[in-house]
C-alpha positions, -999 to 999 in steps of 0.1 A, spaced: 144 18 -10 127 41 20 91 32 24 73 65 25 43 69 54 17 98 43 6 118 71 -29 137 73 -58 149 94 -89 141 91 -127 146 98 -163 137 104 -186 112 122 -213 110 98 -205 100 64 -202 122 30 -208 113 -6 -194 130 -30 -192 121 -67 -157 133 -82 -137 107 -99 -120 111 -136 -117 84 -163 -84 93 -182 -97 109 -215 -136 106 -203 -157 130 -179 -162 132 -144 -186 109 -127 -218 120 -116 -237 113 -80 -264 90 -98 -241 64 -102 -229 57 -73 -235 19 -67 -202 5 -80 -192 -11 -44 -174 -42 -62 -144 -25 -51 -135 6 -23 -103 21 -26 -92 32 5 -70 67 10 -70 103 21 -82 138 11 -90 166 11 -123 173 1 -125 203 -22 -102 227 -39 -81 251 -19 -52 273 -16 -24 271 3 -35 294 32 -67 280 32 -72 243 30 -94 222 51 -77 189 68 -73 159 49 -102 134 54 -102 98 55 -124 82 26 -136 55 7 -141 54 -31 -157 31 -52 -149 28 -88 -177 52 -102 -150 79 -79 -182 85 -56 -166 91 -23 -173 84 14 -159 105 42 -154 79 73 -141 100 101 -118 121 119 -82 108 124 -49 131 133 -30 111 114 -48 92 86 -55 59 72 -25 39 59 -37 8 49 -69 -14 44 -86 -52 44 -118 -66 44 -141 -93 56 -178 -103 50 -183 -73 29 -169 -48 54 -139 -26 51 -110 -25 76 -88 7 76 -60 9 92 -52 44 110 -16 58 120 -35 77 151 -38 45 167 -72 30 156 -88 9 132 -120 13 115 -145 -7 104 -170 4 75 -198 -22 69 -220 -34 39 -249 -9 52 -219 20 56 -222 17 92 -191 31 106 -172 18 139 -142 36 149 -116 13 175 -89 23 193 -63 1 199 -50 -4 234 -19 7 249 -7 -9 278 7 16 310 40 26 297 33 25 261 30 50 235 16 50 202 44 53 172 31 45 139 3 23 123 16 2 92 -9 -25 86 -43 -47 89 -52 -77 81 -83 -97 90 -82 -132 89 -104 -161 78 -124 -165 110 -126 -128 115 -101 -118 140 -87 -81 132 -48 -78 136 -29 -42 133 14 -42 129 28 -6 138 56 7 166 50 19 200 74 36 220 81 27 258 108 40 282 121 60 253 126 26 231 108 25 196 92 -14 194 77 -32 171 40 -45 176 10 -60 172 -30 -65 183 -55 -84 178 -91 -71 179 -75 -39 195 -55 -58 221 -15 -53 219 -5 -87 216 35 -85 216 63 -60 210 100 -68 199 124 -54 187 157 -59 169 197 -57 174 202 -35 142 210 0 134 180 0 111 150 -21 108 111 -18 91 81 -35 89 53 -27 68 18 -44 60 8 -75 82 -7 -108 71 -21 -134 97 -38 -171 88 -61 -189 106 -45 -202 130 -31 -168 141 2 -164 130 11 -129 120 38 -122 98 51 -85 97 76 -79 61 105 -56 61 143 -48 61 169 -54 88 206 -40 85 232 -41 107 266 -22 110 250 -2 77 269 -28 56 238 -54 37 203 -45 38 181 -83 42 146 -89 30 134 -103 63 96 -109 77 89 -115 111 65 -146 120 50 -137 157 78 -113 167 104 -138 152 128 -130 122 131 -149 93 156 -139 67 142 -141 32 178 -127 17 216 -138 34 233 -121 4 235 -89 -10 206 -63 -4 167 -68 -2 136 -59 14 101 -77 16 74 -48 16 38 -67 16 26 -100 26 -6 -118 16 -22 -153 27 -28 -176 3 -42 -218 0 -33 -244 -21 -54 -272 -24 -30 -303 -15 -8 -284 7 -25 -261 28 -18 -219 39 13 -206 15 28 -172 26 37 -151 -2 63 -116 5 68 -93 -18 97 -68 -21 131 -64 -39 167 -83 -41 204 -78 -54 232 -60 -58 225 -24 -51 263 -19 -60 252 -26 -102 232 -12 -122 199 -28 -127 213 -53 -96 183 -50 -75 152 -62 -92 114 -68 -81 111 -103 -65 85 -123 -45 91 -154 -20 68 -180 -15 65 -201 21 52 -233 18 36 -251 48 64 -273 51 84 -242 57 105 -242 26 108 -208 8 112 -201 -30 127 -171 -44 114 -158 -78 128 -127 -93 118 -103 -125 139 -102 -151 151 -69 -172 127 -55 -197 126 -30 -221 109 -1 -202 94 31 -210 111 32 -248 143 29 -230 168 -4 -237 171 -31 -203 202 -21 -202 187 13 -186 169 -1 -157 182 11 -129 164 -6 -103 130 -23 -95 107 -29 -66 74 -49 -62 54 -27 -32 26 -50 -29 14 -86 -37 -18 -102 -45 -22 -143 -53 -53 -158 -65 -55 -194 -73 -34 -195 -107 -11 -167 -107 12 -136 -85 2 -104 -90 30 -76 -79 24 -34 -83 56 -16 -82 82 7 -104 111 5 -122 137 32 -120 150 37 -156 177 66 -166 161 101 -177 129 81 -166 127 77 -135 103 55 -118 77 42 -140 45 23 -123 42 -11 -134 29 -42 -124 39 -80 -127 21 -110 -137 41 -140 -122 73 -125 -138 59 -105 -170 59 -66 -164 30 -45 -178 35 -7 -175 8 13 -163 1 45 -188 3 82 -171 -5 112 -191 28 131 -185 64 126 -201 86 111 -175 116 116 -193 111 155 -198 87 160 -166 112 160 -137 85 163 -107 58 143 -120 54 108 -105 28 80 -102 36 54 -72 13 22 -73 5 15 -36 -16 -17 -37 -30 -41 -62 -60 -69 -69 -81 -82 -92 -119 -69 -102 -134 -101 -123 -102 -112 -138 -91 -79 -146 -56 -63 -128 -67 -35 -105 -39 -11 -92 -44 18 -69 -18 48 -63 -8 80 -61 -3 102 -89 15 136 -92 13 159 -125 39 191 -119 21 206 -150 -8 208 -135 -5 237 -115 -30 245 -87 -23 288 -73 7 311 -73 21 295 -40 21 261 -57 48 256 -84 38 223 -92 4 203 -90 -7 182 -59 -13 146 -55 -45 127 -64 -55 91 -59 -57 68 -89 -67 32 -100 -55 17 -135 -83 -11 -143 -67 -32 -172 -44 -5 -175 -63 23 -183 -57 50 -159 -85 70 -139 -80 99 -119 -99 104 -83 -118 134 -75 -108 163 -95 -131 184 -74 -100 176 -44 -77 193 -28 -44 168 -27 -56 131 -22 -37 97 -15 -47 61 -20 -34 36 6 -51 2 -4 -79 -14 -27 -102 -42 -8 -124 -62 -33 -152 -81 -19 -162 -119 -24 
């Protein structure tokens, strides 16, 4: 139940276009269609095919669904997750800075202040609210103390912190109005893990019992009631089989909070009764259902990429054999919807696929499954890593 952050370097000031996605079973794209800017998936790559001894640094980029991509710029660390606003694309970047890539793909690199005394950790999230205002969640370190934190428009806002042996964040979500809300984990005394978020630097348990975490937040609106809060994550007994299962939580303006968990399904030609575990990484609401990207962890499996409709799981199709492949993986990282249609981004990694002697196994690449049909990113790539998918109004 670790969160895994991808690390890379990247590079350039003016942008690159480079036409190199895969359709599963089709051909590669070519640079003449290149107009598909309905929806950018944001990641990392490396930009052409390399050996070990001799690969360029990692790049962050943009892709749109025809898999033309856009180099945006130089980052030591690299981009780790995206929003958007008035047709513009917010990245977040762990190096400390955010990006901003607009309609006309004029690019504006920010870097996000740090007070005397405080160093930069980690970058988690962005989020951009309604009326424009640009919030980033991460961890800053001062007097040898690792704190949580926040800015807004590149100012740091708050830091806090927790009395627990362990304690994450990931992703941010503000409203209107300004309220940030940070999800995560706290445990204490290494005994239950809670599903917590934290609403301006204040925790809010989602879970009391047994263990959880909330790993993505989103705002949404309801007509007759106003801004809803919806967390994502995972909840149960980590002590059973199949006890911990994808859930999501819903916080209503009057400050009540609903629970609802997935149930057990049959799973990748495996019984229920084989599920090991499942976890929702991300969450996306529109006006008449939740949308949830995750896994579930089934025996000789492993973990298979799904998503969830309210509480119905859809698997998401790879072109390996989980139960015989033993390295090969896909890990859905973010999810929305392209004209009705359930659009998940991730990372994919085929240990058939072999790239040079030094390399036993394949390397990662970026996907998107667009009403489940998988498509693979830039063949023409080194490794490469999607972080997020923004779709525009």
């Amino acid at each position: 139940m670790k969160n895994i952050l991808y690390i890379f370097l990247i590079s350039c000031f003016s942008f690159t276009i480079i036409s190199c996605a895969k359709e599963s079973g089709g051909s590669s794209g070519s640079s003449s269609s290149c107009n598909n800017s309905k929806a950018s998936i944001v990641g990392n790559a490396v930009t052409e095919k390399c050996s070990r001894t001799d690969c360029p640094v990692s790049k962050i980029v943009i892709w749109d669904l025809d898999g033309c991509m856009m180099v945006v710029g130089d980052s030591v660390m690299g981009a780790v997750d995206a929003a958007s606003h008035n047709n513009s694309v917010y990245i977040a970047d762990d190096g400390g800075f955010y990006w901003i890539v607009g309609a006309d793909n004029k690019i504006e690199k920010h870097q996000l202040n740090y007070p005397t005394g405080y160093k930069n950790s980690e970058v988690t999230g962005i989020s951009v609210n309604s009326i424009g205002d640009v919030y980033v969640a991460g961890m800053v370190v001062k007097n040898g103390n690792e704190l949580t934190a926040y800015w807004k428009n590149g100012e740091l806002v708050k830091t806090f912190s927790e009395n627990a042996d362990w304690y994450s964040e990931r992703h941010v979500a503000a409203d209107s109005n300004g309220n940030v809300y940070i999800p995560g984990w706290r445990m204490k005394s290494h005994s239950v893990q809670y599903a917590a978020y934290w609403v301006n630097g204040t925790r809010k348990n989602l879970t009391t019992t047994l263990d959880g975490e909330a790993t993505d937040a989103v705002i949404g609106t309801e007509n007759d009631s106003g801004a809803n809060v919806w967390v994502s994550g995972s909840h149960g007994n980590s002590s059973n089989l199949g006890g911990v299962l994808a859930a999501y939580w819903r916080k209503k303006i009057n400050g009540q909070i609903n629970q609802t968990k997935v149930t057990k399904v049959n799973t990748y030609n495996s019984p229920k009764g084989w599920v090991v575990f499942s976890r929702a990484d991300s969450i996306y609401v529109d006006c008449c259902a939740v949308y949830m990207a995750g896994v579930v962890n089934v025996i000789n499996a492993g973990e298979v990429p799904v998503y969830w409709k309210n509480q119905t799981q859809h698997e998401l199709p790879v072109e390996f054999d989980l139960n015989t492949c033993d390295y090969c993986k896909a890990e859905p990282n973010d999810i929305s919807l392209l004209d009705g249609k359930v659009l998940v981004v991730g990372n994919y990694y085929d240990a058939n696929d072999k790239v040079d002697s030094y390399y036993t196994h394949g390397e990662k690449k970026a996907v998107y499954w667009l009403d489940k049909k998988l498509h693979i990113l830039c063949e023409s790539c080194g490794s490469s890593y999607a972080v997020a998918v923004v779709v525009m109004d």
